[in-house]
N, C-alpha and C positions, 0 to 999 in steps of 0.2 A: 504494500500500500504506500503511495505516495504519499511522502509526508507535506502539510498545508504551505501555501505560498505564503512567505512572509511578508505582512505588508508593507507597502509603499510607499517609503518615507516622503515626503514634498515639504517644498520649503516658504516659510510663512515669512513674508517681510513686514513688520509693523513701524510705521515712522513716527517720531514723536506729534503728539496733537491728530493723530488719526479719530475720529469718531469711532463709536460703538457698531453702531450703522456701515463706516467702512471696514471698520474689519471684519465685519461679518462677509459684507462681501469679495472682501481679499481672501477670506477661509474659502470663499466658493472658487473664484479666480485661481486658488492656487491647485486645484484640483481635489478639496475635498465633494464627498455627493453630501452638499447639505443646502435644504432652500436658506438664503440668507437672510429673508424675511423672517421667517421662522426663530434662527438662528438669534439675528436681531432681538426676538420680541424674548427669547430665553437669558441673554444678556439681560434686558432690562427687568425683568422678574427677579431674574438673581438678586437683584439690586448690588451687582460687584460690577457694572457696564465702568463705571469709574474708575475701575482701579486696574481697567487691563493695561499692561504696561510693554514701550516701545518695545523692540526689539526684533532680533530675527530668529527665529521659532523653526526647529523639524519635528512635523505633525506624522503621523501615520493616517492613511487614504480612509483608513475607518474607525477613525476615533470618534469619541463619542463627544455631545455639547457639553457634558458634566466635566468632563478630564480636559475637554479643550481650555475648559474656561479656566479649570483651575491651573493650566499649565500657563498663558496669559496671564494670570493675577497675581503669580507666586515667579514671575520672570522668569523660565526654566528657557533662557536661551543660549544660543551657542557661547564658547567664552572664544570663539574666534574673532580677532579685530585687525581691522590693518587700518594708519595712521595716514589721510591725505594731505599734504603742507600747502599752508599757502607758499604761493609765489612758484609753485614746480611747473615743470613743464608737463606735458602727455606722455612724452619721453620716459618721468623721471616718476610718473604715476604709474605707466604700462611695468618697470624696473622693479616698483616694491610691489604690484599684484604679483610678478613674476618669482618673487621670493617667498610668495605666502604659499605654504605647501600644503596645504588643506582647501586650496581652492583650485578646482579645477580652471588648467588653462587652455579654455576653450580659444580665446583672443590669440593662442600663441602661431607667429607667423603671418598673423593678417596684416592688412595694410590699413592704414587708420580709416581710409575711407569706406572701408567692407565692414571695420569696426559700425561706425557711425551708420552705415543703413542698416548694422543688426539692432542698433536700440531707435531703429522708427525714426532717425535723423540724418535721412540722404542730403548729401550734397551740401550738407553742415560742415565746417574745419573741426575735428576735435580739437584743439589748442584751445583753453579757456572755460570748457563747458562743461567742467564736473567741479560741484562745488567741496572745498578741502576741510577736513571731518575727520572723525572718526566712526567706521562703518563695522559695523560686528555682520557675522556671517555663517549658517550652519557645516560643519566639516562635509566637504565634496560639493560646493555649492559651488556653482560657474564664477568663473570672475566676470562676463558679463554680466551676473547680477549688481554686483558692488558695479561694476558703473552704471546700470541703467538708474540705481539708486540718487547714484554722485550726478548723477544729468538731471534726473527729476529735482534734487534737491538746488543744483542749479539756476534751473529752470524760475524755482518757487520765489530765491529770494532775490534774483532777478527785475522778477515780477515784479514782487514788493520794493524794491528799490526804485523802479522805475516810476512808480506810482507818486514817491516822493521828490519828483525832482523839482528841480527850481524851475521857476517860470520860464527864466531869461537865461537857463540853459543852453551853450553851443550843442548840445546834443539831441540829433534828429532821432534818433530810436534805443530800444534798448541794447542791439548790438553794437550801438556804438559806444553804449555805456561799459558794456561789459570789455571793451578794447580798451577806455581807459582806465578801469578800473585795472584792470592787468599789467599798464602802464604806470599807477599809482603803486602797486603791489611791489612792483618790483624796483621803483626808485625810491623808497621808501626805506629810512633807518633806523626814525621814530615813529612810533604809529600818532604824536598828535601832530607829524606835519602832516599826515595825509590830507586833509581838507585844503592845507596851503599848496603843496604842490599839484592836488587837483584844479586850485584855483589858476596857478600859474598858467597851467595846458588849457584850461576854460576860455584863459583872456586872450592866448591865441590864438585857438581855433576862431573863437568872434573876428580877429583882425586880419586872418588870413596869415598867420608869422610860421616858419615851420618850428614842428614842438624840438625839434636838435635833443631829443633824449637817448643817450646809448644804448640803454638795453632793448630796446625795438630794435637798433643795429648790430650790435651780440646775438641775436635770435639771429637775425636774415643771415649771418653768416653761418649758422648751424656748427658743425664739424670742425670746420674750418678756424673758428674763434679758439687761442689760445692760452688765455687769461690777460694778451694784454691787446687794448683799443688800441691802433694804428692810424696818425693821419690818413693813410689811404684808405684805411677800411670807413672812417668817414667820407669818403668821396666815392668809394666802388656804388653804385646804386643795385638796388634790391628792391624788392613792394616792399620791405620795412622797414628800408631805412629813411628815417623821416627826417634827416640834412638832406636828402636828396629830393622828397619826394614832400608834398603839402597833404595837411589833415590826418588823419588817423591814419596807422597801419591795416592792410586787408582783414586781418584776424586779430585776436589776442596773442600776448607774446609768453601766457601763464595763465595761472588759476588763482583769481583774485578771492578772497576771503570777504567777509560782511562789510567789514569798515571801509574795504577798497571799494566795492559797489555804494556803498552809502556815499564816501566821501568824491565819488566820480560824478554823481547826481547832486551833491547840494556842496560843491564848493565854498569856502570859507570867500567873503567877501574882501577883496586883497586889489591892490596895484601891480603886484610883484609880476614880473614875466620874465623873470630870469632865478634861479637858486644854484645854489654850490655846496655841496658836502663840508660841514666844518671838523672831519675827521672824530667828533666824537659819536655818529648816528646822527645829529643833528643836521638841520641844513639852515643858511643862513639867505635870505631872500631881498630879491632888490626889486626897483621898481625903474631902474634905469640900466644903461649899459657900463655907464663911469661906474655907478655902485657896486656891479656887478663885477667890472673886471678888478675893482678892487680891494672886493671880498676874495676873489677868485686867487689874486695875488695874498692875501691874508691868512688865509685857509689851506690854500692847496700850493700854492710855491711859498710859502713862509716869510713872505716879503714885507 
């Protein structure tokens, strides 16, 4: 006699701030056989619909509402986690899923853009579009899940950022937000200048001035960049190098975190259209070119 099929594990993703209501129907979504209406109205009976908590959950195909729910309320999720950074490249996101050995890599070998039409986002650049977290995961769960996650979560506070932006915003859309936000991410040494040096880039997009920020030009040279910026390499052109070329880069040059999206849409209110690292994280801001080039001589040649 054949012995019984052992059920089929599936994997439950709950995000924080999910309703009762959705994750009943993420339990149906994920392939268990339950009406989620049903489902739903057993949550709120219980009176625990409150206390199911985030996380990413491996259910079996026929568990029951009683066990589901207690495994939801009592956390029993994976203790798998991998860490997103701000400021990383796709690169450098695709390098630590590649290292998490509990997750399968389905992604391994693809080319990003075969990535991006497996999470329902053709003809999208992956650079910039997975928000940086930390994502837990059940043992043998695809690493396209952890990014369809990091894109939804993306996606969300994207949204929300965009929703807040200033009036008199230079920014047409929110992919332009999320290019500078990437742009703020990554020139960025203190997190309270973010807002100033997003104001900086703000005053010249308005004016038409090109944003001359290096790390848009460290990106366009990929491979090639050595740790150090070269006169030429500000003058070689590329779509990102913006000495060369007016207004934003094509894409993002990274994965900007909250404060980068927040401070890309509501700029501090400033003069400044130039700054210079003053060697401690800090940057020190001018509002002219004499100030600037004699900050520059202060800070950066010692003069």
């Amino acid at each position: 006699m054949a012995a019984p099929a052992t059920p089929l594990a599936l994997e439950l993703a709950i995000e924080p701030g999910t309703t009762a209501r959705a994750v009943a129907q993420a339990v149906a979504d994920a392939g268990v056989r339950v009406n989620p209406s049903l489902l739903y109205a057993w949550f709120r009976v219980s009176g625990e619909a409150r206390n199911i908590k985030a996380g990413n959950y491996e259910i079996e195909a026929g568990i029951t509402p009683v066990h589901l729910l207690q495994k939801l309320i009592q956390g029993q999720n994976s203790m798998f986690s991998v860490t997103l950074v701000e400021g990383w490249t796709f690169g450098q996101v695709r390098a630590a899923l590649s290292k998490e050995e509990q997750l399968k890599p389905d992604t391994r070998g693809l080319e990003a853009d075969l990535i991006m039409q497996k999470l329902q986002k053709p003809g999208l650049a992956a650079e910039g579009r997975f928000f940086p977290d930390t994502y837990t995961y059940a043992k043998g769960s695809s690493d396209l899940s952890v990014l369809k996650r990091a894109a939804h979560a993306m996606d969300k506070h994207l949204a929300q950022a965009w929703a807040l932006r200033q009036p008199d915003s230079a920014l047409k859309s929110p992919d332009q937000a999320l290019v500078l936000a990437s742009i703020v991410e990554k020139e960025t040494g203190k997190g309270a200048d973010r807002p100033l040096i997003a104001g900086v880039f703000n005053n010249r997009l308005k004016i038409g001035m090109l944003l001359q920020t290096d790390p848009t030009v460290i990106y366009g040279m990929g491979d090639r960049f050595d740790g150090n910026l070269r006169r030429r390499d500000l003058q070689t052109d590329t779509p990102w190098n913006t000495y060369t070329r007016a207004g934003l880069p094509p894409t993002p040059i990274a994965m900007p975190g909250k404060a980068a999206l927040l401070a890309a849409v509501q700029p501090a209110a400033t003069k400044a259209l130039y700054f210079v690292a003053r060697g401690d994280g800090s940057s020190q801001f001018s509002a002219t070119l004499d100030d600037h080039n004699r900050a520059v001589n202060k800070y950066q040649r010692k003069q």
